[in-house]
Backbone as a ProteinNet text record, in pm:
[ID]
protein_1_A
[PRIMARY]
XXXXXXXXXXXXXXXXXXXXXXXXXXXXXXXXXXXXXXXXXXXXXXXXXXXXXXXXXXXXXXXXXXXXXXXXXXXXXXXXXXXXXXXXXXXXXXXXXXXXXXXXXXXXXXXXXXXXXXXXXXXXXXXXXXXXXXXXXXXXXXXXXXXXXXXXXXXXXXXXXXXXXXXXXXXXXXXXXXXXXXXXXXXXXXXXXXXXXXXXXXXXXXXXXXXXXXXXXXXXXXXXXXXXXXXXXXXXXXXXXXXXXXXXXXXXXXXXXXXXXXXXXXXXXXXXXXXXXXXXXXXXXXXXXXX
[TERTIARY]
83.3	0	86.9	54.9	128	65	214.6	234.7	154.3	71	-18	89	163.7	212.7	360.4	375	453.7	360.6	248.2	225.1	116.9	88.2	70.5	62.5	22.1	91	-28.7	3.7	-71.8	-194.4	-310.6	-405.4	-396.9	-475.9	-480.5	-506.5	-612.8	-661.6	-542.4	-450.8	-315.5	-212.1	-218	-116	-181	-318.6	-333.3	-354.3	-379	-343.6	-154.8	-113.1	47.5	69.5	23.4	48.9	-17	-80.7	-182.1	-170.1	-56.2	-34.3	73.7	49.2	81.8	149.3	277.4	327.9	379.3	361.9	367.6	214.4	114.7	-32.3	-74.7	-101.2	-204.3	-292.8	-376.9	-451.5	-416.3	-463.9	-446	-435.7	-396	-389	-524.6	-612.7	-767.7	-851.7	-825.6	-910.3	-845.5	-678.6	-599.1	-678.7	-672.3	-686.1	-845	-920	-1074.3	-1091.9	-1019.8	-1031.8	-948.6	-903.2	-776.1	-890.2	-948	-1051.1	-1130.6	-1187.6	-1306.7	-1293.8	-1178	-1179.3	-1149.7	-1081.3	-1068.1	-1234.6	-1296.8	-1433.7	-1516.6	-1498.2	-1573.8	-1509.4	-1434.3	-1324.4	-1427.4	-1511.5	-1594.3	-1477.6	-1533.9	-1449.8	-1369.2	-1427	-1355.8	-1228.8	-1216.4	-1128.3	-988	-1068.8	-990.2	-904.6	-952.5	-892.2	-781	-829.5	-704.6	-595.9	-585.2	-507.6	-427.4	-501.5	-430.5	-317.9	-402	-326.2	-232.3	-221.1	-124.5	36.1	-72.1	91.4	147.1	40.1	86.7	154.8	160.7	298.9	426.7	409.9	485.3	605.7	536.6	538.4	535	412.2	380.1	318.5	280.7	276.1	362	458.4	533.4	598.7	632.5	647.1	774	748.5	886.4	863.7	804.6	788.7	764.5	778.9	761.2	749.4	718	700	823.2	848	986	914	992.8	956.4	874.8	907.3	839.8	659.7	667.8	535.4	452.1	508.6	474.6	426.9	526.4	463.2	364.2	373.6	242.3	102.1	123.5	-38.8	-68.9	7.4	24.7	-16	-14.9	-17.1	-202.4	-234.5	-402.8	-460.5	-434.3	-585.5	-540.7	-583.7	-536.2	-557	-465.2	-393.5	-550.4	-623.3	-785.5	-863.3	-849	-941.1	-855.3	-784.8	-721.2	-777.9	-817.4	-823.4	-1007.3	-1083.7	-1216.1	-1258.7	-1356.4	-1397.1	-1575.3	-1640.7	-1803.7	-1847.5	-1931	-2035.6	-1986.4	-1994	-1999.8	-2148.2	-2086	-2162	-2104.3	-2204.5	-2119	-2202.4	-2159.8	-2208.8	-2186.8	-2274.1	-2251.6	-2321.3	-2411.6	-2462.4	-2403.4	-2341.9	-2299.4	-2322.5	-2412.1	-2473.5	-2562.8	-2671.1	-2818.6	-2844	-2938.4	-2950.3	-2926.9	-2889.3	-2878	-2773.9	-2638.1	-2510.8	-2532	-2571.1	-2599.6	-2555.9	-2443.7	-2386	-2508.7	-2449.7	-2562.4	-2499.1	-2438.2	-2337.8	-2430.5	-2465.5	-2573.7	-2703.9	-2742.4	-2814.9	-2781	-2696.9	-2583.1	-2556.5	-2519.1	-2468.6	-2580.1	-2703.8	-2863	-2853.9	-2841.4	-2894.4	-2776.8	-2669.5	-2548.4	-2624	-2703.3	-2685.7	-2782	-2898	-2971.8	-2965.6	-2795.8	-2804.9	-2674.4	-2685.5	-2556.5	-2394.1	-2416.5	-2306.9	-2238.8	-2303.6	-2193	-2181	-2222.5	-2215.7	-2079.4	-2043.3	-1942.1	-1850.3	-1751	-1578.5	-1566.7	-1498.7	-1417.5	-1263.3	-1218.5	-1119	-1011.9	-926.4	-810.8	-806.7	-769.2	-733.6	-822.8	-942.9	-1028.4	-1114.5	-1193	-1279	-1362.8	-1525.9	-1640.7	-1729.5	-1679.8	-1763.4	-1677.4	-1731.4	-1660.9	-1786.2	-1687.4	-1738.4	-1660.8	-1624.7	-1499.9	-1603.8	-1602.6	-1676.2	-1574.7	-1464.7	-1385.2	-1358.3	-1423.3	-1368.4	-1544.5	-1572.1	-1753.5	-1884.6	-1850.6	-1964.4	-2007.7	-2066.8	-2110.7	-2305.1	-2337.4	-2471	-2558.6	-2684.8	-2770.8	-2809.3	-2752.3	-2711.5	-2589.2	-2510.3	-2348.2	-2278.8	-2370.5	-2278.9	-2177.3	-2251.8	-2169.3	-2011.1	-1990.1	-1848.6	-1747.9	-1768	-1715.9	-1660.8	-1690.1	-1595.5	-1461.3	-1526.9	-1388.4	-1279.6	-1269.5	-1238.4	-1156.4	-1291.1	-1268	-1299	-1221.3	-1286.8	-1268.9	-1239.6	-1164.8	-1317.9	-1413.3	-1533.4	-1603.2	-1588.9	-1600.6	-1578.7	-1498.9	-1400.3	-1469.5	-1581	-1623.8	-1662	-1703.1	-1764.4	-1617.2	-1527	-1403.6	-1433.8	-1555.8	-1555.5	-1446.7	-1445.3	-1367.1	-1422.1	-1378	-1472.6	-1513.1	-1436.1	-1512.9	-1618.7	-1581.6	-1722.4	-1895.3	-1822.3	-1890.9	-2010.1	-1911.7	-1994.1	-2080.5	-2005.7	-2092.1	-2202.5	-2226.1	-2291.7	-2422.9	-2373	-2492.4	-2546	-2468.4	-2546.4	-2637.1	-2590.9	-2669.1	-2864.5	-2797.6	-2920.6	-3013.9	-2960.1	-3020	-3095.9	-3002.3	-3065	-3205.8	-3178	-3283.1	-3399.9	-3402.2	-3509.7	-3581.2	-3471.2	-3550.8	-3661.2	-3600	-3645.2	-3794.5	-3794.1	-3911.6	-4013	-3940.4	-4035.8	-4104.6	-4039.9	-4100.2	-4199.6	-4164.8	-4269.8	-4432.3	-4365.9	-4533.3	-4555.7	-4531.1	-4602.6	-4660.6	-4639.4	-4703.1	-4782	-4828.2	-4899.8	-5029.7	-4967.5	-5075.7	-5169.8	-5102.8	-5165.1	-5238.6	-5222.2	-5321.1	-5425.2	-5412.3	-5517.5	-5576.9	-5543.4	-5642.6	-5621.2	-5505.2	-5485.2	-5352.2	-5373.4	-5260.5	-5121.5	-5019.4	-4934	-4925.9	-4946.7	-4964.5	-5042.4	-5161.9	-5223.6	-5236.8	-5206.3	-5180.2	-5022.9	-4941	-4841.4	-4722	-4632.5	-4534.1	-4462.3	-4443	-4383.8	-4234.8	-4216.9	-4088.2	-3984.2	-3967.4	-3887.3	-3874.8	-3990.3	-3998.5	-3925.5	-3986	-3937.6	-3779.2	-3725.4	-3584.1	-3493	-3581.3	-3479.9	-3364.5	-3361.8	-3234.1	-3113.5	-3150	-3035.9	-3001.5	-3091.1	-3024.4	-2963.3	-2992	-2947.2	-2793.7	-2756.7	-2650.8	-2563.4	-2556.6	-2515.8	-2413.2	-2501.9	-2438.2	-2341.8	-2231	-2133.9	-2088.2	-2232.7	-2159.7	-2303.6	-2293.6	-2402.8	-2317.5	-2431.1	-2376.5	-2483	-2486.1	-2583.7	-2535.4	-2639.7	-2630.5	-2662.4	-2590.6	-2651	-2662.9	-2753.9	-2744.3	-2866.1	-2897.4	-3024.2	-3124.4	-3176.7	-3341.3	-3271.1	-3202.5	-3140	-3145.3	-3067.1	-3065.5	-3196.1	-3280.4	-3397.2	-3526.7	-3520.9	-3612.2	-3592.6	-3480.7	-3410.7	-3431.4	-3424.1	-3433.6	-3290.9	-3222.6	-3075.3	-3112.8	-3022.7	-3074.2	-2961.5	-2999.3	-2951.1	-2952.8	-2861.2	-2824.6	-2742.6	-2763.4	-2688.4	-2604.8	-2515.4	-2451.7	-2313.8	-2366.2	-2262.6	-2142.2	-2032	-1909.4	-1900	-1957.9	-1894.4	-1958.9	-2003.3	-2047.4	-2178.3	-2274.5	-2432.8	-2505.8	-2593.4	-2716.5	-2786.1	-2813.7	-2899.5	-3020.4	-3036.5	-3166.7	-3123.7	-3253.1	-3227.7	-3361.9	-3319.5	-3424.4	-3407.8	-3517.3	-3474.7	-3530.6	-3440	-3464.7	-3373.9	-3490.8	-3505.8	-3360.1	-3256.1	-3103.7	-3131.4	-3291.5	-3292.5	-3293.9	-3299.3	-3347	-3229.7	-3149.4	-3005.6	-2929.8	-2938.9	-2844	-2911.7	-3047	-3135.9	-3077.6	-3093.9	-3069.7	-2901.3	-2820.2	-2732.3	-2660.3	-2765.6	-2812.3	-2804.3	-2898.1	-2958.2	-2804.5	-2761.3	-2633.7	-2535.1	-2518.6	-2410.5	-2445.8	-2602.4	-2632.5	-2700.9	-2675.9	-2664.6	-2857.5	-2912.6	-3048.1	-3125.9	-3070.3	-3137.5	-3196.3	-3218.6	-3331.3	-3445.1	-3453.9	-3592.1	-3631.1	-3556.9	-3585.4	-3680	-3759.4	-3898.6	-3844.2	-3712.4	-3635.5	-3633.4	-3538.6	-3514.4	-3670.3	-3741.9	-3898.7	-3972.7	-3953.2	-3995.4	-3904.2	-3796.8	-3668.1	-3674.6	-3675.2	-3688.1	-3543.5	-3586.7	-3468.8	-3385.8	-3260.9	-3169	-3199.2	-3173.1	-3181.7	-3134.8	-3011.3	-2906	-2967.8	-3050.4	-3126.9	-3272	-3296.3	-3482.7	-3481.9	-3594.6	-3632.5	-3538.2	-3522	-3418.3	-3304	-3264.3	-3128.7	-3018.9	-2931.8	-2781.7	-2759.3	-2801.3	-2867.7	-2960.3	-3055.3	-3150.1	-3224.3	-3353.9	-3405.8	-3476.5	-3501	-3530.3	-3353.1	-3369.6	-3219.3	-3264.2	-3155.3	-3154.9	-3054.1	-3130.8	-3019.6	-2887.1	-2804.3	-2657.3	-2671.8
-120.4	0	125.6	261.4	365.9	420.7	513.1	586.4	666.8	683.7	792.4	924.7	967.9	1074.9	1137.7	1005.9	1044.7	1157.1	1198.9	1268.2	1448.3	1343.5	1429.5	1427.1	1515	1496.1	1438.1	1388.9	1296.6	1391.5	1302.2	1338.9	1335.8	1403.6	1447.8	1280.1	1197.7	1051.1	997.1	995.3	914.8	939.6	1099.3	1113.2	1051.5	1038.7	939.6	835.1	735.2	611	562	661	611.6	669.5	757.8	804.2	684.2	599.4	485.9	348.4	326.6	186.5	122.7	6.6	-74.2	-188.3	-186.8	-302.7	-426.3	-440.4	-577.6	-614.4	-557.2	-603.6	-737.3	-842.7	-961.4	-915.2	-862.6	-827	-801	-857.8	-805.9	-694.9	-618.1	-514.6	-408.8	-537.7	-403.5	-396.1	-518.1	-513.5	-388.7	-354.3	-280.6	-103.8	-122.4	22.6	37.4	-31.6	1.1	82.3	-40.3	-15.4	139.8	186	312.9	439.9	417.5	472.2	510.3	364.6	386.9	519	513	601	782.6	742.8	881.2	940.4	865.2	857.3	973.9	877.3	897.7	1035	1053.1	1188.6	1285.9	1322.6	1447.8	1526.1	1658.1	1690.4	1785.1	1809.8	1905.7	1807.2	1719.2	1557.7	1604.4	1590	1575.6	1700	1826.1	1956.7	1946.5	1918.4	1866	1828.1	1704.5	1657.5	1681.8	1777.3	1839.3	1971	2017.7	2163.4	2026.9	1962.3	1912.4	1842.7	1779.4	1755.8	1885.2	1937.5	2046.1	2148.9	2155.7	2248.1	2135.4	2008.4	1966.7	1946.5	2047.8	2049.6	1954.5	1875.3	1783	1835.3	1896.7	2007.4	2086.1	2111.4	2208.7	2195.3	2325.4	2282.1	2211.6	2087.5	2014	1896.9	1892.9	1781.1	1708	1549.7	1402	1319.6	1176.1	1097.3	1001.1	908.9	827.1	703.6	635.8	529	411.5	383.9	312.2	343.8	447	531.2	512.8	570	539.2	422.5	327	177.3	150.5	122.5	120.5	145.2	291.9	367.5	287.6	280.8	202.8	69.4	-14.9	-143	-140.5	-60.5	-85.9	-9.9	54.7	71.3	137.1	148.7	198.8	327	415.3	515.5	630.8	563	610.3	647.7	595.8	588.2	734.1	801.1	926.5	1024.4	1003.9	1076.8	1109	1118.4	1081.6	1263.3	1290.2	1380	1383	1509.5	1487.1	1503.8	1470.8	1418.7	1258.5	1177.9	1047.3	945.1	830.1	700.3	605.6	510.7	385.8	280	173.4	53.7	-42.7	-113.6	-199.4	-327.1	-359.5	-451.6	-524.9	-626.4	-673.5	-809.8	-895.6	-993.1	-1030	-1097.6	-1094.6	-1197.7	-1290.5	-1443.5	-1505.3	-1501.5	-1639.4	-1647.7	-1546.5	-1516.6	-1492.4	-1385.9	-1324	-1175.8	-1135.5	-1006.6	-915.2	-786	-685	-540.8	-581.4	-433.9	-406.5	-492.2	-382.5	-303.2	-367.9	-272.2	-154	-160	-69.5	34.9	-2.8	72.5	159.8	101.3	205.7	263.5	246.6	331.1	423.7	415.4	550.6	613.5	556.7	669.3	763.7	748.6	811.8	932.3	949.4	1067.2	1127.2	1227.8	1302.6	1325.8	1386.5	1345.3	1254.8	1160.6	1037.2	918.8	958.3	889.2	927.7	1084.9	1159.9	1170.5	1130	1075.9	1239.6	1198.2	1340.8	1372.3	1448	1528.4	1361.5	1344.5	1255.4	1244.8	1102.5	1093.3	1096.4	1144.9	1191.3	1058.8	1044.1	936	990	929.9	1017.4	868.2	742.5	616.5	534.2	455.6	368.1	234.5	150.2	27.9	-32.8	-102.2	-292.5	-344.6	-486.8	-619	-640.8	-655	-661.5	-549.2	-457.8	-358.4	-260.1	-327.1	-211.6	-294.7	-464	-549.7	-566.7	-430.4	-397.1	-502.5	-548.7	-526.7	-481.2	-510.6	-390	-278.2	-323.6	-265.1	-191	-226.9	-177.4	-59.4	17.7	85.6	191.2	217.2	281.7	304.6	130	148.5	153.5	262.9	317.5	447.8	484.5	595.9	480.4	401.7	327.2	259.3	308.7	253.9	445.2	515.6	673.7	752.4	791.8	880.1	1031.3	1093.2	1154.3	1232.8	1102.5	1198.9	1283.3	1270.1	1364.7	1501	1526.6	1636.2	1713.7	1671.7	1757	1844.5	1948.3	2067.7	2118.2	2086.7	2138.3	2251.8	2229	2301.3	2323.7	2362.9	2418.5	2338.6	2314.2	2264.6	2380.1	2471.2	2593.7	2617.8	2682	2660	2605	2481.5	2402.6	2403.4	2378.4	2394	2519.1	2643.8	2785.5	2753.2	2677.5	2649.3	2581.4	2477.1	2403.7	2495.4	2565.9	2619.5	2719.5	2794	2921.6	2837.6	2713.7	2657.7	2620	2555.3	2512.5	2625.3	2754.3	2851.6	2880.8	2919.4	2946.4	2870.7	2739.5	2628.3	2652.8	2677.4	2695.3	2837.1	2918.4	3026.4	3032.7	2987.4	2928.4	2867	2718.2	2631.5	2693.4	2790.7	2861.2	2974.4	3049.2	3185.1	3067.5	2941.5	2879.3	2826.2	2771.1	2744.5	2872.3	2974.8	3113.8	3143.6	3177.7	3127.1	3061.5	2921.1	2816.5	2846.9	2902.7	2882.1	2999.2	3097.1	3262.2	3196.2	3103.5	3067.4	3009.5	2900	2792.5	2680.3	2660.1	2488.8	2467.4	2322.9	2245.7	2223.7	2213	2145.5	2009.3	1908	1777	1771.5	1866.5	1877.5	1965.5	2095.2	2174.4	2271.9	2238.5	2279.7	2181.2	2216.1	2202	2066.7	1941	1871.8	1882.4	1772.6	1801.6	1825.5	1716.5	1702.9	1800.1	1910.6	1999	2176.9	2158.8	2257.9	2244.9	2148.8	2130	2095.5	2064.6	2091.1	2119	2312.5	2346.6	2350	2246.4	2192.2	2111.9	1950.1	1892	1926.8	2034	2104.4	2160.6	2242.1	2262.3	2163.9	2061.2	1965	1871.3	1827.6	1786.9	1809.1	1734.2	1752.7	1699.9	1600.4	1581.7	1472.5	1424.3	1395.2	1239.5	1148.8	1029.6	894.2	917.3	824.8	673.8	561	466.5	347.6	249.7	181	69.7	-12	-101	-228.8	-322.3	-375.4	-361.6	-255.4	-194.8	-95.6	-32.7	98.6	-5.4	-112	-189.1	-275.4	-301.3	-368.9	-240.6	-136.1	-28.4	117.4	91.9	230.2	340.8	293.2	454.4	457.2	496.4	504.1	546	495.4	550.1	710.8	804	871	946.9	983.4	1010.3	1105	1213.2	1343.1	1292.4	1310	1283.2	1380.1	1315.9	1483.5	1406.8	1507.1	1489.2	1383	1278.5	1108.5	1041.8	1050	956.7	926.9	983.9	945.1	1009.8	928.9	968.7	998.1	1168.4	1266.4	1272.8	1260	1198.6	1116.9	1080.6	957.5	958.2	959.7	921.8	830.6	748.1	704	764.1	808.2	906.1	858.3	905.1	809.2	877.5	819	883.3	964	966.5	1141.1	1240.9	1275.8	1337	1427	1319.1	1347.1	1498.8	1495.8	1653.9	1771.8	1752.2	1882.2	1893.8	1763.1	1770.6	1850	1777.6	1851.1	1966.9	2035.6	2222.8	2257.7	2173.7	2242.7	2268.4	2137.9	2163	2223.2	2308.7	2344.8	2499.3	2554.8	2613.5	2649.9	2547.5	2542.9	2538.3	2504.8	2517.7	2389.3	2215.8	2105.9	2117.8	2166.4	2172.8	2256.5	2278.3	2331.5	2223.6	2142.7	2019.7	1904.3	1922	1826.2	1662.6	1584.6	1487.7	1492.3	1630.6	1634.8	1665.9	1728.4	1715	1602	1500.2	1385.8	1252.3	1301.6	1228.2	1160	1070	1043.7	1059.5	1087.9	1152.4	1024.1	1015.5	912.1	904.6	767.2	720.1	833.2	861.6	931.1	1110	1135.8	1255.6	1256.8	1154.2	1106.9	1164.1	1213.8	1245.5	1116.7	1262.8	1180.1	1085	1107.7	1041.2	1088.9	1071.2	1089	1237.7	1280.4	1434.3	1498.8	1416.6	1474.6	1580.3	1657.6	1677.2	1576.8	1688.4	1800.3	1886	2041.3	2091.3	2148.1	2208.2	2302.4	2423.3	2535.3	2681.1	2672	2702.9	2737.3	2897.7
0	0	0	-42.6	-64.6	82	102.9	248	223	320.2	332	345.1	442.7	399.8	252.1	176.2	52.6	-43	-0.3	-90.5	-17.3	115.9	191.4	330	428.5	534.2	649.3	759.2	824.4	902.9	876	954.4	1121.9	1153.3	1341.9	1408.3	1280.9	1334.5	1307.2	1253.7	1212.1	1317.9	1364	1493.8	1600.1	1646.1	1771.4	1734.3	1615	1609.9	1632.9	1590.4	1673	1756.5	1833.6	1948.9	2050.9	2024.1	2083	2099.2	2005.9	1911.1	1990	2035.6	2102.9	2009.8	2015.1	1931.3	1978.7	2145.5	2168.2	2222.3	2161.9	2141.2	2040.5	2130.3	2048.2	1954.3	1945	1829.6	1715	1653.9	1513.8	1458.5	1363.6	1324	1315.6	1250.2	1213.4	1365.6	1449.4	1566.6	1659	1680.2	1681.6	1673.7	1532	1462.1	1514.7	1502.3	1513.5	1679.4	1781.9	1908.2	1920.2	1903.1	1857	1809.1	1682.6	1595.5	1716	1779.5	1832.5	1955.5	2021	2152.5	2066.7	1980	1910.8	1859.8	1793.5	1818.8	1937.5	2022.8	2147.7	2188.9	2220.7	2258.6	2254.4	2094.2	2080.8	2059.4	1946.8	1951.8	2017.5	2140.4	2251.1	2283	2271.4	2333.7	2201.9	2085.3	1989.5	1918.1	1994.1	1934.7	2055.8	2215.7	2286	2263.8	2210.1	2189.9	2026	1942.5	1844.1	1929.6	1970.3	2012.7	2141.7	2164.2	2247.1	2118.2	2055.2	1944.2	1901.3	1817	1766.1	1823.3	1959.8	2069	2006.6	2000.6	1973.4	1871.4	1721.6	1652.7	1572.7	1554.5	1456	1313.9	1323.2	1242.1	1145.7	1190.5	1164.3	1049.4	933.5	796.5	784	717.1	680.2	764.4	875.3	1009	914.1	940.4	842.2	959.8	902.9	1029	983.5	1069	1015.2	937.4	920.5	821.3	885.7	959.9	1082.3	1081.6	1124.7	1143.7	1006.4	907.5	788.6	739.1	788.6	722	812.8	926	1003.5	941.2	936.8	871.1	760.1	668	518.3	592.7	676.6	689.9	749.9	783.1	876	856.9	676.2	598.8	483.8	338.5	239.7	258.6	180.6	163	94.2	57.1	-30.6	72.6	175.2	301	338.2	349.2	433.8	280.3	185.3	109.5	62	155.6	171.1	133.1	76.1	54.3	-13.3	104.4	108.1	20	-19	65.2	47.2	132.6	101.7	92.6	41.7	13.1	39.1	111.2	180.9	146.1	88.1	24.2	125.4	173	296.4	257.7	127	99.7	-29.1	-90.7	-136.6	-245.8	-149.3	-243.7	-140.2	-190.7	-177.8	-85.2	-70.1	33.3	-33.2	-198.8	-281.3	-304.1	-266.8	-289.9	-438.4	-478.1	-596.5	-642.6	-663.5	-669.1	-666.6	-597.9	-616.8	-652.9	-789.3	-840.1	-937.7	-1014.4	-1112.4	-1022.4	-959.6	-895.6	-767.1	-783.9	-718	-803.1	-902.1	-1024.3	-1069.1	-1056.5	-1114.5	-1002.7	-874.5	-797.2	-768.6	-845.3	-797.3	-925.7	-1035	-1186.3	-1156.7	-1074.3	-1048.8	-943.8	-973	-864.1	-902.8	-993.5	-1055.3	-959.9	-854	-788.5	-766.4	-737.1	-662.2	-794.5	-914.8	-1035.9	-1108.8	-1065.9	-1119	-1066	-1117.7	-1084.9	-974.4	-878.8	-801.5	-853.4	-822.8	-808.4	-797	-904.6	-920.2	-764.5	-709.1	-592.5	-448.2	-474.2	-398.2	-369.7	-280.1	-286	-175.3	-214.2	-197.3	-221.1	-256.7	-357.2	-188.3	-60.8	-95.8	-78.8	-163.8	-202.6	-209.4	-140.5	-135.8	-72.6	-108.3	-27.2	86.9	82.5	216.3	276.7	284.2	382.1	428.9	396.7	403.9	421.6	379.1	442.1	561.5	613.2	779	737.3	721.1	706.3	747.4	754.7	801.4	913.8	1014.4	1151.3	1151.3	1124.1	1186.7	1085.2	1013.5	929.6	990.6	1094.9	1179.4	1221.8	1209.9	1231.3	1087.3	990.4	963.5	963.6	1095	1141.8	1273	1321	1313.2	1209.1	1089.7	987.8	928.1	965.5	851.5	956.5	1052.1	1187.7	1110	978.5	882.1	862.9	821.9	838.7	911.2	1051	1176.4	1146.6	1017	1020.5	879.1	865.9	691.4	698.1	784.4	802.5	899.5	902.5	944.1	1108.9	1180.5	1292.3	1400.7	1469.1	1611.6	1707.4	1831.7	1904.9	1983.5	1990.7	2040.4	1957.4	1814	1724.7	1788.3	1758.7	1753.5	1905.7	1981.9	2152.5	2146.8	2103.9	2098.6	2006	1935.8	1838.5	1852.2	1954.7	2041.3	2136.8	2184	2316.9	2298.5	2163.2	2139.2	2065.1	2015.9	1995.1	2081.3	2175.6	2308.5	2346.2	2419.7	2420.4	2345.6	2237.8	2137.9	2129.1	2165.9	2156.5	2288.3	2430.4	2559.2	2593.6	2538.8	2497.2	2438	2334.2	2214.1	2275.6	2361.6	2426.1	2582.3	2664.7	2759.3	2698	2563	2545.9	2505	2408	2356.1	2493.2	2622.1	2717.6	2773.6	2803.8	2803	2737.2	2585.5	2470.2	2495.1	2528.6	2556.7	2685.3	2749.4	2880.4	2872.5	2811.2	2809.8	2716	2646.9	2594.3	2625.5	2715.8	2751	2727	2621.7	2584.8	2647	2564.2	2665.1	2610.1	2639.7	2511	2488.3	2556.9	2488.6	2384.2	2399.4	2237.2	2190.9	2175.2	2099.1	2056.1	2153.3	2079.1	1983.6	1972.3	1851.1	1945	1834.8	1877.3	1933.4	2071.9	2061.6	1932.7	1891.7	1801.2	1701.4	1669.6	1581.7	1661.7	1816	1870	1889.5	1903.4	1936.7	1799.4	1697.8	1567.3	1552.5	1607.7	1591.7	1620.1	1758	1817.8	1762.3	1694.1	1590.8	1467.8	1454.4	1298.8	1367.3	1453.1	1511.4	1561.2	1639.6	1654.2	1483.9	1401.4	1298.8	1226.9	1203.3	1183.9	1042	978.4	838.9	800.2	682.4	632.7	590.3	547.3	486.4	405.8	289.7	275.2	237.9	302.8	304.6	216.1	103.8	12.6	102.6	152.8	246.5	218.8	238	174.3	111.6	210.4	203	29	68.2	-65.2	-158.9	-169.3	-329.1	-369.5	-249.6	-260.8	-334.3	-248.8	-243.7	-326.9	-398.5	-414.1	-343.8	-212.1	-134.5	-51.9	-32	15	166.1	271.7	434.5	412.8	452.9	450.9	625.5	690.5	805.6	848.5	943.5	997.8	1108.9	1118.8	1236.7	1323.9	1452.1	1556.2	1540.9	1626.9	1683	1702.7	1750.2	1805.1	1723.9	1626.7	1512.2	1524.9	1689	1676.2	1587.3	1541.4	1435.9	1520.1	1451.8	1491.8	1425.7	1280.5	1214.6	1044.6	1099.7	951	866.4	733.2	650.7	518	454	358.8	228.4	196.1	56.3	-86.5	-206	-324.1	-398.2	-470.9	-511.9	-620.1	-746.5	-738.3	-652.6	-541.4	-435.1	-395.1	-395.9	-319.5	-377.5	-453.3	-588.9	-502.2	-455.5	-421.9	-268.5	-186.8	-81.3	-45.6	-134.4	-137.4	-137.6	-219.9	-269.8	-120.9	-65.6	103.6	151.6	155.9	257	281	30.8	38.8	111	111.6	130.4	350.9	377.1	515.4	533.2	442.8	496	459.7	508.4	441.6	563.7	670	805.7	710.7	603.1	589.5	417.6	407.4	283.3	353.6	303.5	340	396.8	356.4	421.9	541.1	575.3	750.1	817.3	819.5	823.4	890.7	769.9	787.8	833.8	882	939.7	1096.7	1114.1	1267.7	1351.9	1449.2	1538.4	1578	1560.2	1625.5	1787.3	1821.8	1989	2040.7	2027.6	2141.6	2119.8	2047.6	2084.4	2079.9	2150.3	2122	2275.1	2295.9	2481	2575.8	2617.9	2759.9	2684.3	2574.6	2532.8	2549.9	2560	2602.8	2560.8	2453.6	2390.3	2356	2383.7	2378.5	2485.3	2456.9	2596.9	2651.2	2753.7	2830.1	2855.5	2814.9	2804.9	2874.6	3012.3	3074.1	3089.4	3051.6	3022.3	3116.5	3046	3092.8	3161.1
[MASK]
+++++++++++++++++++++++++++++++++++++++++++++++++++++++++++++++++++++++++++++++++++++++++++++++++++++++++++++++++++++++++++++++++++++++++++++++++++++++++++++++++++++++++++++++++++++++++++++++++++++++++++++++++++++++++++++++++++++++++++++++++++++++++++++++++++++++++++++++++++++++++++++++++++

């Protein structure tokens, strides 16, 4: 495999996979890298700008800095060199052949044509398509752990974690705000909010819309069976914030939204159900209380 940094220089996920890497470790190499992935993962990225601004005093960074050869082959050894070169929007093919062991590339193949972007070659070098049978056969549950595989995607909207935190909070704010004046509202009127005001999920939106950190659609059973692709928002640690399954004409428009920062008002996110980890009382979800 070609060195990830012979042509360019190492990602922030590449300095804590060797800053991490244990070489008189039993495991195998990918069980290795995943478990590695996974905590870089979890970090969030207040965890992960940490520990940038901690190398980077170090000067890992710094123009001319290289890694030694060692380091190099490593990275090169526990995952191709295509995988550091990932660029959004992505598509992830996780379904492969059918119950009869029956390839499922032609119908793979209709359902990328039907959607001008991800039909159209990127930028030499770039990859935005992935599809290997050995490296992406998550099936229908687990697509997830391809941010243990590409933690690279975390990083497509390129936020701060300062950004980012100011970003949530001013939303939070804004939603608590909203949701105390319509209980005021309601109550000068006479009704109730279990039945007359704005669903959770609709009043707290903009915290899911703030929160998200990158988009990703999914070719996975149901997509090659149904042509509807799962398509999914997701924060800082890789949880899905909402999901929908939407048809791969769809996708070019949805896209418009994003480049334009407004797919919270594309009839998809709308009709999108909220991921576990921000459903009431989930790990992010509400009930929020003002800072």
């Amino acid at each position: 495999m070609e060195s990830p940094t012979a042509s360019t220089p190492p990602h922030v996920a590449d300095l804590f996979l060797l800053d991490r890497w244990d070489y008189s470790s039993v495991l195998p190499l990918a069980e290795q890298r995943a478990s590695i992935f996974a905590e870089f993962v979890r970090m969030g990225s207040r965890g992960r700008q940490t520990f940038e601004d901690h190398i980077r005093a170090q000067g890992a960074f710094r123009p001319g800095s290289s890694l030694s050869s060692a380091d190099q082959a490593l990275l090169a050894s526990v995952r191709p060199s295509s995988e550091r070169m990932i660029s959004a929007p992505s598509w992830l093919r996780t379904y492969y052949r059918d119950h009869d062991g029956n390839s499922t590339d032609a119908a793979h193949e209709a359902l990328k044509k039907s959607t001008e972007e991800f039909y159209q070659p990127h930028p030499e070098g770039m990859t935005h398509v992935l599809d290997d049978a050995m490296l992406y056969d998550y099936g229908p549950e687990d697509w997830q752990r391809i941010f243990t595989r590409i933690p690279e995607l975390l990083f497509e909207k390129n936020f701060t974690a300062d950004y980012y935190e100011q970003r949530k909070a001013r939303a939070v704010e804004a939603a608590i705000e909203a949701d105390e004046e319509e209980d005021a509202e309601l109550e000068e009127q006479g009704y109730t909010k279990s039945e007359d005001g704005l669903h959770w999920s609709e009043m707290f939106q903009g915290v899911q819309h703030a929160s998200a950190v990158g988009e990703i659609w999914i070719a996975d059973e149901e997509a090659i069976n149904s042509g509807k692709l799962l398509m999914a928002w997701f924060d800082d640690c890789g949880r899905v914030i909402r999901w929908v399954r939407m048809p791969g004409e769809d996708i070019d428009g949805m896209l418009g939204r994003i480049f334009e920062v407004s797919d919270n008002e594309h009839g998809a996110w709308r009709v999108a159900e909220v991921g576990p980890d921000y459903d009431w009382d989930g790990i992010c979800g509400p009930p929020y209380r003002s800072s």
